[in-house]
C-alpha positions in Angstrom: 0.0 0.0 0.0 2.9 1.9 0.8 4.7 1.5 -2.1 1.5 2.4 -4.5 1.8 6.0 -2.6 5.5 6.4 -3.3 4.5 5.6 -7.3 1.0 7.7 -7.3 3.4 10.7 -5.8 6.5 10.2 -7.8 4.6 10.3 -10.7 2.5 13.9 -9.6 5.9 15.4 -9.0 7.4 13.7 -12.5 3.8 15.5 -14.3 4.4 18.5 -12.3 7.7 19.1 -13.7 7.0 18.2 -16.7 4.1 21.0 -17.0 6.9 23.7 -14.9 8.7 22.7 -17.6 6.6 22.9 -20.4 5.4 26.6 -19.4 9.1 27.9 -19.1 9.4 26.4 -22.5 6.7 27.9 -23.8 6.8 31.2 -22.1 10.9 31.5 -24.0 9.0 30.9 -27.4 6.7 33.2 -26.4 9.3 35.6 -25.9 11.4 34.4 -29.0 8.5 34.7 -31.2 7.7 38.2 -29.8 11.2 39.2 -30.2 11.4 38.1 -33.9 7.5 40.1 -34.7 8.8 42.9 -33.3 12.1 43.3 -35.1 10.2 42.9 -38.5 8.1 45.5 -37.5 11.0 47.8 -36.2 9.6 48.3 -32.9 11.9 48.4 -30.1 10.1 49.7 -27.5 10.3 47.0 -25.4 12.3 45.4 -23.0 12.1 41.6 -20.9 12.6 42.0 -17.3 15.9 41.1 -15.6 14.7 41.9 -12.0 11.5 39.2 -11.7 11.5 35.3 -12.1 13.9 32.9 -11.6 17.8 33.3 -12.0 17.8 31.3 -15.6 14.5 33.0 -16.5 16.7 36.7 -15.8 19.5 35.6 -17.4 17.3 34.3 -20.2 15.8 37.7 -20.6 18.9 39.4 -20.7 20.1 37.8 -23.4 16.9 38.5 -25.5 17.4 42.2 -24.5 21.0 42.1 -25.5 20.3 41.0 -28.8 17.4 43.3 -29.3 19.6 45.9 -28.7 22.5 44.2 -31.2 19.8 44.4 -34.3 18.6 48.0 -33.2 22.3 49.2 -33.4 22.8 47.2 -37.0 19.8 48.7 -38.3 20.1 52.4 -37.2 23.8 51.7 -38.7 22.3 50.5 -42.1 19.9 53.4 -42.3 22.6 56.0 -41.6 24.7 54.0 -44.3 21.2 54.5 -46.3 20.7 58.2 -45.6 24.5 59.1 -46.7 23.9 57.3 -50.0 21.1 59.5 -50.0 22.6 62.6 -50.1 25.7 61.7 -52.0 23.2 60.5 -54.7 21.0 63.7 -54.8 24.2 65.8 -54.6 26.3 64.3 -57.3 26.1 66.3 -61.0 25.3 62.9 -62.7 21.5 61.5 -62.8 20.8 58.4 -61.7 19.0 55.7 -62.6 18.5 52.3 -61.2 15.9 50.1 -63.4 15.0 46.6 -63.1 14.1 44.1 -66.3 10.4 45.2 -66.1 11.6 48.5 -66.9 10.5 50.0 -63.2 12.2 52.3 -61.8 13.5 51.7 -58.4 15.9 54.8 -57.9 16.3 58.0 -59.3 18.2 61.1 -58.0 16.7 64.3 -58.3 19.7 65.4 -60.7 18.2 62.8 -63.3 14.1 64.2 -62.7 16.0 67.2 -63.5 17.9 66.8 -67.0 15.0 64.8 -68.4 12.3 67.4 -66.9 9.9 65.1 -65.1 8.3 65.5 -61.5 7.5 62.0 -61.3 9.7 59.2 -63.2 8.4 55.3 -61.9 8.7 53.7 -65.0 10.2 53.8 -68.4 7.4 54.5 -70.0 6.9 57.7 -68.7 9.8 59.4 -70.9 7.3 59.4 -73.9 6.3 62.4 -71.8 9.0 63.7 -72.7 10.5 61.8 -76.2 9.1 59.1 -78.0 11.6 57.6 -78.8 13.4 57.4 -75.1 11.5 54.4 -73.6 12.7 51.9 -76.4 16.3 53.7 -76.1 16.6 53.5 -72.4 14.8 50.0 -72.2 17.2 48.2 -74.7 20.3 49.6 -73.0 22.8 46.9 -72.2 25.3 47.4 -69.2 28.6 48.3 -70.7 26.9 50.7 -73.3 27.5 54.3 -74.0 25.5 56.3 -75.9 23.8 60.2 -76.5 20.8 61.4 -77.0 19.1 64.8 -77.8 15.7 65.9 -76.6 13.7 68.9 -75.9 11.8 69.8 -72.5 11.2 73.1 -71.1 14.6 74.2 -70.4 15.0 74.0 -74.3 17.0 71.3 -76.3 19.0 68.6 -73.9 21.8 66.7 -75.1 22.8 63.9 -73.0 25.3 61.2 -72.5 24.2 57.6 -71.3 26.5 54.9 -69.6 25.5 52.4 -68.3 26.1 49.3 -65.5 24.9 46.0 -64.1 24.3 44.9 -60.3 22.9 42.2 -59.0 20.4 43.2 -55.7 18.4 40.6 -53.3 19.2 38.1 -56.7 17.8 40.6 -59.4 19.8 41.8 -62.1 19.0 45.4 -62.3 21.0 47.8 -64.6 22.3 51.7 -63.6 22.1 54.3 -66.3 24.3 57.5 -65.5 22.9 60.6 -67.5 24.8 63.6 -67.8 24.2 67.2 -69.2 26.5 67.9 -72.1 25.2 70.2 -73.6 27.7 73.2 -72.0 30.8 70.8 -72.9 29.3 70.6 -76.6 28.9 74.8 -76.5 32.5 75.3 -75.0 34.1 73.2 -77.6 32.7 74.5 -80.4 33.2 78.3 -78.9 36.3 77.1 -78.1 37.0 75.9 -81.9 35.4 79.0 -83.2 37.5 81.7 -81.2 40.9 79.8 -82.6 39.6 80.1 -86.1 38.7 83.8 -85.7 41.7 84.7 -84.1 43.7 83.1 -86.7 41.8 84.9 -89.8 41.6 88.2 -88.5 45.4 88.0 -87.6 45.9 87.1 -90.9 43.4 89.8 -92.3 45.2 92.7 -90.6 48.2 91.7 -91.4 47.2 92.1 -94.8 45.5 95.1 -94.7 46.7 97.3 -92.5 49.6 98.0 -94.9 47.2 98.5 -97.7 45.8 101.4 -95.8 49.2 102.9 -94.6 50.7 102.6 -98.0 47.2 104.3 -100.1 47.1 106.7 -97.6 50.8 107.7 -98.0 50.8 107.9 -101.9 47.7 109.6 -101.9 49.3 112.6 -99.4 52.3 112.5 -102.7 51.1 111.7 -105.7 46.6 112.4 -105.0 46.5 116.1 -105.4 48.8 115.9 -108.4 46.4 113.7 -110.6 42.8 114.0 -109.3 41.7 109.9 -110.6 44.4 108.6 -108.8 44.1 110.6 -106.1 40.5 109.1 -106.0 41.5 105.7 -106.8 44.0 105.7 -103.7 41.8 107.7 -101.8 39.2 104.8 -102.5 41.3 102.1 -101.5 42.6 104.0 -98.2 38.6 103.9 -96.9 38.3 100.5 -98.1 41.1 99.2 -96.3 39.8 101.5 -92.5 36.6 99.8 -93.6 38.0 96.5 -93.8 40.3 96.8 -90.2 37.1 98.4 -88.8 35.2 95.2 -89.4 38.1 93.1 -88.3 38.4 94.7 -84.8 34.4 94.1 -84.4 35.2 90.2 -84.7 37.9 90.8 -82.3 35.6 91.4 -79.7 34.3 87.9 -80.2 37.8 86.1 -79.0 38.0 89.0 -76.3 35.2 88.6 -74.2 36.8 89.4 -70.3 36.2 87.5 -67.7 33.4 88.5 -65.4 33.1 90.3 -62.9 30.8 89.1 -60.3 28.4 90.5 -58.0 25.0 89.9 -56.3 22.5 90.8 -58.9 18.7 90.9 -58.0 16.6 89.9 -60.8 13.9 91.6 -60.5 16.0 95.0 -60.4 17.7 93.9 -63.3 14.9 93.6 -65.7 13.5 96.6 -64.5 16.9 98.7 -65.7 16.7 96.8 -69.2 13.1 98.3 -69.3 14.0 101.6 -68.2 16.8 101.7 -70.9 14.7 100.0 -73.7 11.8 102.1 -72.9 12.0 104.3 -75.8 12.5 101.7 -78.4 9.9 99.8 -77.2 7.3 102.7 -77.4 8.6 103.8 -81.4 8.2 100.5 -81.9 4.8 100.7 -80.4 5.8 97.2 -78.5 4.0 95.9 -75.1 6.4 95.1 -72.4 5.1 92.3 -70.1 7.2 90.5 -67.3 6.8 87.8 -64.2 9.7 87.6 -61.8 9.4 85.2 -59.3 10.1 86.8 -56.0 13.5 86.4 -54.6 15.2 85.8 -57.3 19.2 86.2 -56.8 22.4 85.4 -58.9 26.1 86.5 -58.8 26.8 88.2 -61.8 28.6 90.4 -63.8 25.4 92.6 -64.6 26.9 94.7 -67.2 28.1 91.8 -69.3 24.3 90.5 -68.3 22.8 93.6 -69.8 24.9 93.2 -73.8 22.9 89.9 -73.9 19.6 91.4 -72.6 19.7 94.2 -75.2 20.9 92.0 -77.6 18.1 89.5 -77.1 15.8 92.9 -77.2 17.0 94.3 -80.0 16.0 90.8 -81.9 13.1 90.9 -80.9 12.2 94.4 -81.8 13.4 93.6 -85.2 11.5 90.7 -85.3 8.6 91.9 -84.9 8.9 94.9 -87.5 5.7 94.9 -89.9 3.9 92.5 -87.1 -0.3 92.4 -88.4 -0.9 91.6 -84.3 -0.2 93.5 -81.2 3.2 93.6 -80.5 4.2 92.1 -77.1 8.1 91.8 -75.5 7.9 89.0 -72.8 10.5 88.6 -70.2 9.5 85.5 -67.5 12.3 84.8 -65.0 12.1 81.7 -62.5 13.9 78.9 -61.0 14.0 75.4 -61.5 15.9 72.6 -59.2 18.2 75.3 -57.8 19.0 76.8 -61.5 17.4 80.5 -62.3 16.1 80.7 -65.7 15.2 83.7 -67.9 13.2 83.5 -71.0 12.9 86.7 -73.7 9.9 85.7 -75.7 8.2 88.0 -78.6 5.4 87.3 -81.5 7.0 88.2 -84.3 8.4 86.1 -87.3 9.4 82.9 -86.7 13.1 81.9 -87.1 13.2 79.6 -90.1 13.8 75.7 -89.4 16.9 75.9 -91.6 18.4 78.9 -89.4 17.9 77.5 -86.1 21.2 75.5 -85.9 22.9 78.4 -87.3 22.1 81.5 -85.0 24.4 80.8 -82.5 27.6 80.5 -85.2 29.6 83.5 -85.1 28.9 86.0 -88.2 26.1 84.3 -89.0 22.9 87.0 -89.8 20.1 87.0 -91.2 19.6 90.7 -91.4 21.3 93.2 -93.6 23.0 95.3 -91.1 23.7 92.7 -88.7 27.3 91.4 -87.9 26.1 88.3 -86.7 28.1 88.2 -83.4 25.6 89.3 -80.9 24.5 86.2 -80.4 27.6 84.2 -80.1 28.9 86.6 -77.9 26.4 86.0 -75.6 27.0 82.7 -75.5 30.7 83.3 -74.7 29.2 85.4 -71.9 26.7 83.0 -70.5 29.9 80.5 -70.5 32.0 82.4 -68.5 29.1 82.6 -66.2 28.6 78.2 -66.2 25.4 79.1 -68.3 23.7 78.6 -71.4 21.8 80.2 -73.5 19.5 78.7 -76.1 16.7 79.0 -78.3 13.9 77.5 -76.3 11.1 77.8 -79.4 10.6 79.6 -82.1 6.8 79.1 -84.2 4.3 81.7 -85.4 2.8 82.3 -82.0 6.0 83.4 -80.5 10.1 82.8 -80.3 11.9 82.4 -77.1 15.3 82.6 -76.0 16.5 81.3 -72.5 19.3 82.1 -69.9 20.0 79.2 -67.7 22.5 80.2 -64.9 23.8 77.5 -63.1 25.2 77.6 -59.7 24.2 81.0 -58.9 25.7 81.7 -55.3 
């Protein structure tokens, strides 16, 4: 009888601890399994006590608490590792793209939005907003390639160099296209080339012809007054040749464009001076002014090499619009765009003809009779020198529109 008690209680205690045991071991997957939710949802907010319980049940929680805190460390590290990329990315003067084989768009830097003038860029598709042609370009790209493309958006005509490389992320391949502006590098090169030729023929023109003039002048002083026809023939031929180095020191200017001279220029105060001082040509040429300024606006300048390409750009535009069967309206909108302040000089007169437009911006190229064809090729040295452009933005029978993009403009 005895002995049956001994079993009957052996075997409570045996169930007993086998239930004590079965608890703790649920209560740690309790906790594991707790642990494990609330890292997926990156809440750390919580902590297991280490002052109640048993001593293994303590030292249990501890060690919970201590990894907790090891995964909350790693991931704030990752996400300031994240946040650095970040900024490197949206700071860097390449755009950035990062595409997977669907053609989505899982990265893009602001730098990119920016060149291909889109708010919103998710999918390849999207750049038929701004080309056609793009989303098959960009979506047949293969890593290695390089490439170029030209496209208009509304900072005027873009032209763009592609390259572009493979990763693999998380087991996807995905492919990074780097897109950069190089449309100033094209401008300075051919400036550039331009400038050497120039300097080169007019050299060679004045070497030419300034001694023509000294030497006509001179035989006209001896021998002019003694036989009146040659005396007009040398006389002649002395004016010819002034002409002549008169024109050649005009071009000069084009190779001799000084550096600028920079100081804080207020927009708005600008454009009101280039009224002021086109006021009167404006009203002969019975010509409506209108202009938008968006408030604030400031760049570091050299305002009066600023002011040649206003007046320039003015003077254009008046002509332009000589003869116009419509009102007459001068338009000057200035506003800024990703950091970059933009000016555009618009008017509604003739249209520039599609075989001219490539050709405006050569030097001593005109289309008007008494033009010398380097005011606007000046103004593009000018704009250079200031890490600008300027470009024709449009040009159609509703209106023509030139704009100054500055760059960097503290």
């Amino acid at each position: 009888m005895g002995f049956n008690y001994f079993i009957v209680a052996t075997l409570v205690v045996l169930l007993s601890l086998v239930l004590y045991i079965t608890k703790r071991y649920r209560s740690r997957n309790e906790k594991i399994s707790y642990l494990l939710k609330a890292v997926e949802n990156n809440d750390f907010a919580f902590k297991f006590t280490e002052v109640k319980g048993v001593k293994f049940e303590r030292i249990f929680n501890a060690a919970l608490n201590r990894i907790k805190e090891l995964i909350a460390a790693e991931k704030r590290k990752i996400k300031e590792q994240e946040t650095y990329y970040e900024i490197i990315l949206e700071n860097v003067i390449t755009g950035i793209i990062v595409v997977d084989n669907r053609g989505e768009v899982l990265q893009c830097n602001s730098k990119a939005l920016t060149i291909l003038g889109l708010n919103v860029f998710t999918s390849l598709s999207q750049l038929s907003r701004v080309d056609e042609s793009l989303p098959q370009l960009f979506h047949y790209l293969k890593p290695g390639d390089t490439s170029s493309v030209s496209f208009n958006n509304e900072r005027g005509e873009v032209n763009v160099s592609l390259k572009v490389s493979a990763v693999k992320l998380r087991g996807e391949d995905l492919r990074i296209i780097a897109l950069n502006d190089i449309g100033a590098e094209l401008e300075e090169k051919e400036t550039e080339s331009w400038a050497k030729l120039t300097r080169v023929l007019t050299h060679e023109i004045m070497n030419l012809t300034a001694p023509i003039a000294s030497i006509s002048e001179t035989l006209y002083m001896v021998y002019g007054k003694e036989d009146e026809n040659l005396g007009r023939g040398l006389e002649t031929i002395n004016q010819t040749g002034k002409g002549l180095i008169s024109f050649v020191e005009s071009y000069r200017r084009f190779t001799g464009v000084p550096l600028p001279v920079k100081k804080r220029v207020d927009i708005l105060e600008f454009i009101d001076k280039i009224e002021v001082l086109m006021a009167e040509e404006m009203r002969s040429a019975q010509v409506k002014f209108n202009k938008r300024v968006e408030p604030g606006l400031i760049i570091y300048a050299d305002e009066s090499q600023l002011t040649q390409i206003m007046v320039n750009l003015f003077k254009n535009a008046l002509h332009a619009m000589r003869g116009n069967q419509r009102d007459s309206t001068l338009g000057v909108d200035a506003y800024r765009i990703d950091g970059e302040v933009l000016i555009d000089v618009s008017n509604n007169g003739r249209a520039i003809p599609a075989e001219l437009k490539d050709k405006i911006f050569v030097p001593f190229f005109t289309s008007k009779e008494e033009g010398s064809g380097i005011g606007l090729s000046i103004s593009r040295q000018i704009m250079r020198l200031h890490n600008g452009t300027i470009k024709l933005k449009n040009s159609s029978e509703k209106s023509t529109t030139f704009t100054l993009l500055f760059r960097n403009v503290y």
